[in-house]
C-alpha positions in Angstrom: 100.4 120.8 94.1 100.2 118.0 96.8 97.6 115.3 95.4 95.5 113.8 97.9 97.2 110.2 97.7 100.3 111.8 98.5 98.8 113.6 101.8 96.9 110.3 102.9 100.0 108.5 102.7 101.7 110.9 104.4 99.1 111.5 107.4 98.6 107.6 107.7 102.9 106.7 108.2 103.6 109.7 109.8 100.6 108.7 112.7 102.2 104.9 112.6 105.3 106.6 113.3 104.3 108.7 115.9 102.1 106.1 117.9 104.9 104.0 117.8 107.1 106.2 119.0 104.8 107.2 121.7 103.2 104.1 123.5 104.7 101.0 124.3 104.4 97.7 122.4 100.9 96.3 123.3 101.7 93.1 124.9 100.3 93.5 128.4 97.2 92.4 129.2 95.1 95.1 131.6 91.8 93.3 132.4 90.5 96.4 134.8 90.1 98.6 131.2 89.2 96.0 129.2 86.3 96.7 126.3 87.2 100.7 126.8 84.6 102.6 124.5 86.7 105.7 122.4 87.8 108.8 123.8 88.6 107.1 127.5 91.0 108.8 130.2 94.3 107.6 128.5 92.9 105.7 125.7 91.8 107.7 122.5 90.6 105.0 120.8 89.7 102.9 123.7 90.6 98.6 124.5 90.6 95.2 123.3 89.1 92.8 125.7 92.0 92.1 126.9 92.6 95.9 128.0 95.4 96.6 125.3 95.1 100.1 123.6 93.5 100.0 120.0 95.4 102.6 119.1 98.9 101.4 120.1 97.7 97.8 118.0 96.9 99.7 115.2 100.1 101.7 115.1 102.5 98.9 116.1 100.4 96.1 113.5 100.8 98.6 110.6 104.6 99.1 111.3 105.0 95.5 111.8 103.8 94.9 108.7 105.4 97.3 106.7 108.5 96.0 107.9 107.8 92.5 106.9 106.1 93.5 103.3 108.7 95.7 101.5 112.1 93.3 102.6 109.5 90.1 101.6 108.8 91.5 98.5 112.4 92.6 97.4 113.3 89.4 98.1 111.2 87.7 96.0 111.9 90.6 93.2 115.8 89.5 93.9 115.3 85.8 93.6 113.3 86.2 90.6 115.5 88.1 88.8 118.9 85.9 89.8 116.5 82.8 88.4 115.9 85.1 85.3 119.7 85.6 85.1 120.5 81.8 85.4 117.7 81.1 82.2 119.8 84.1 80.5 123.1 82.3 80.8 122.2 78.8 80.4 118.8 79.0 78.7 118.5 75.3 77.2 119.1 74.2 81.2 116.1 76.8 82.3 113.8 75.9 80.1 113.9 72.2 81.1 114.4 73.0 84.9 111.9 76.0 85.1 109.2 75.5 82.8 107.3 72.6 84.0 107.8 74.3 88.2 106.5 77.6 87.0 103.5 76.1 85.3 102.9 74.4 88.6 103.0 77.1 90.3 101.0 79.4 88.2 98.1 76.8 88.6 98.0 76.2 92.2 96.5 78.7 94.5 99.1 81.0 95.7 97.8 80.7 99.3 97.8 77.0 99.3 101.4 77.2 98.0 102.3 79.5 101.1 100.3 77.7 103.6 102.1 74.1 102.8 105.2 75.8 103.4 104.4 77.2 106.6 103.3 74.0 107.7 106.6 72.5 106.8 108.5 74.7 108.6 106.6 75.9 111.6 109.3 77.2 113.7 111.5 78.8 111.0 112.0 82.8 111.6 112.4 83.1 107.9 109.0 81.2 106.9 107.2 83.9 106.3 109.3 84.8 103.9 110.1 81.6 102.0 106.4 81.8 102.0 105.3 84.7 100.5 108.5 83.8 97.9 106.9 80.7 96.7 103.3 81.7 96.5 105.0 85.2 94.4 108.3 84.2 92.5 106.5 82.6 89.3 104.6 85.5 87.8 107.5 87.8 88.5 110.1 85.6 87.2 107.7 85.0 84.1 107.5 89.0 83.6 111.0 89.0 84.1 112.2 86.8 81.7 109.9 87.7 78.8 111.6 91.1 79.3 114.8 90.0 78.7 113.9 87.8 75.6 112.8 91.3 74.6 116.0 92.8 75.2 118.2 89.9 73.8 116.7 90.9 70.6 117.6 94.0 70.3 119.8 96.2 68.0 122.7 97.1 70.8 122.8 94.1 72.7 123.7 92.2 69.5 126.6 94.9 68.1 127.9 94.6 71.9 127.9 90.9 71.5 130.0 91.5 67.7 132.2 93.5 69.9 133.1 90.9 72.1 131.3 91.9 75.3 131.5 89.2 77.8 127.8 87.6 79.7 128.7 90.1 83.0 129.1 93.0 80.9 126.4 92.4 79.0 124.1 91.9 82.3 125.7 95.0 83.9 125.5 97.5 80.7 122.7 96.2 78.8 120.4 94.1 81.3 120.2 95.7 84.2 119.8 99.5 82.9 116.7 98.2 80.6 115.2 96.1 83.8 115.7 99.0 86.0 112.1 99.9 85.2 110.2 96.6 85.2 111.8 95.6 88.4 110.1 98.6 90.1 107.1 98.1 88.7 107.1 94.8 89.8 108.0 96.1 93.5 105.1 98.7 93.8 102.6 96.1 92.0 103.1 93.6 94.5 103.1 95.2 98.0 99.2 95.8 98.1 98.8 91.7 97.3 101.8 91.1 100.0 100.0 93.2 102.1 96.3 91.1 102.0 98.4 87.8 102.0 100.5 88.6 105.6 97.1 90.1 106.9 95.1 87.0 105.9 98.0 85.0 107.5 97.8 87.0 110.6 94.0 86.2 111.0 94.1 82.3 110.6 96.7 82.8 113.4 100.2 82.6 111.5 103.2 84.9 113.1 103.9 87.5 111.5 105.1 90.2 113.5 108.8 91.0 113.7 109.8 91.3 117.3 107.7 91.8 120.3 105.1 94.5 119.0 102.2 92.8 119.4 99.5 91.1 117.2 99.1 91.7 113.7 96.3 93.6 111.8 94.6 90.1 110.6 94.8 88.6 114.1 93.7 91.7 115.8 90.6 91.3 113.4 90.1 87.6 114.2 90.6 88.0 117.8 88.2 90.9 118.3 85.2 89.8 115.6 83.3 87.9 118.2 83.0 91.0 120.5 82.5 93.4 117.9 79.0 94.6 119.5 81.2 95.4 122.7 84.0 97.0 121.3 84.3 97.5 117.8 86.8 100.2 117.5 88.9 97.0 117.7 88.0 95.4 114.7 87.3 98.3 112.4 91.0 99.7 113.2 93.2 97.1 112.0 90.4 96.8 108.7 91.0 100.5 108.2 95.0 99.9 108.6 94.4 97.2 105.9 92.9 98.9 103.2 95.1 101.8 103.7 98.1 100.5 103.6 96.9 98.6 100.2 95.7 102.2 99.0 98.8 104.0 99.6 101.4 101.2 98.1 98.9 101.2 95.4 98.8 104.8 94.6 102.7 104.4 94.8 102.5 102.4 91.8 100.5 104.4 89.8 102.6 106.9 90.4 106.1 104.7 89.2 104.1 103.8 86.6 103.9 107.7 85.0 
């Protein structure tokens, strides 16, 4: 039987899909249906002030930011885990190089940490990455590793190493296959958090939509919040998009974690 997570998450990307699919981007600004209440000729959900549909924003700033959340979050999966390889191989190095940065980086704020870096590199395409990266890398890499301390203790890997398995083999046979699990736990953990974070940059006015589709969730809200006695389709949308994108990647987990 179909649970009701499954059917939500369903209904919501299949809708994002379709709207997509069906309107254009909204980028152009139509001042004669501006502040359109719901259920308008040719607007369902009715304008922004500046005459752009809600419901094309909400369909194209819920793509746009499932399209930035899942590759920014296997890439910080991907960087923690080469960094978990390099204090496998050479672990005295690690420890001296790694320890003191990730206690660092534990303490301070992770938005700070993102923030500095988008100040520091205002005009890169890739910030937003290298940005959710360094305010994510250190707990994963911290779960990471203590997982393969786990696994360098065990039985197997030790009559493989009597054997005379080499470091690849042992990282491909032995390695890998036991981190298979942890990795995706630490995918489908981390999207709802990766979600809040590129919203929250969105709305202090940080780009973060791929391509020319329009605002983001979190700029839609900060861009409409003033005028939400007029039309407040157009801030309640993008909140709605918010929490349910968080409550479907959420659900996901729970489900990789059974």
């Amino acid at each position: 039987m179909i649970s009701l997570h499954t059917l939500l998450r369903f209904f919501f990307f299949g809708l994002v899909i379709l709207g997509a699919i069906i309107f254009p981007a909204p980028t152009n600004v139509d001042l004669a249906n501006n502040n359109l209440p719901i259920f308008s000729p040719g607007f369902l959900a009715g304008t922004d002030r500046l005459g752009r549909d809600n419901f094309a924003l909400f369909c194209y700033g819920s793509l746009s930011t499932i399209a930035l959340v899942v590759p920014a979050r296997i890439f910080t999966i991907f960087v923690s885990f080469l960094l978990s390889a390099f204090s496998l191989f050479f672990p005295k190095r690690s420890d001296f190089v790694f320890s003191g940065i990730v206690s660092v980086s534990l303490a301070i704020p992770s938005l700070l940490s993102a923030l500095v870096v988008i100040s520091l590199l205002p005009n890169n395409p890739f910030a937003i990455f290298i940005a959710i990266l360094v305010s994510d890398w250190a707990l994963s890499y911290e779960t990471i590793t203590a997982k393969i301390r786990e696994i360098k203790q065990s039985s197997y890997l030790s009559a493989s190493l009597c054997m005379g398995a080499k470091p690849y083999q042992l990282l491909l046979l032995h390695y890998l296959p036991a981190l298979r699990g942890m990795l995706g736990f630490l995918f489908f953990s981390g999207l709802p958090a990766v979600v809040m974070t590129t919203a929250l940059f969105s709305y202090l006015g940080i780009q973060t939509s791929l391509g020319d589709t329009g605002p983001g969730l979190g700029e839609q809200i900060s861009f409409s919040k003033d005028y939400f006695d007029t039309s407040p389709v157009s801030v309640l949308l993008p909140i709605v998009a918010i929490l349910t994108l968080v409550y479907s990647l959420g659900s996901n987990q729970k489900k990789n974690e059974t």
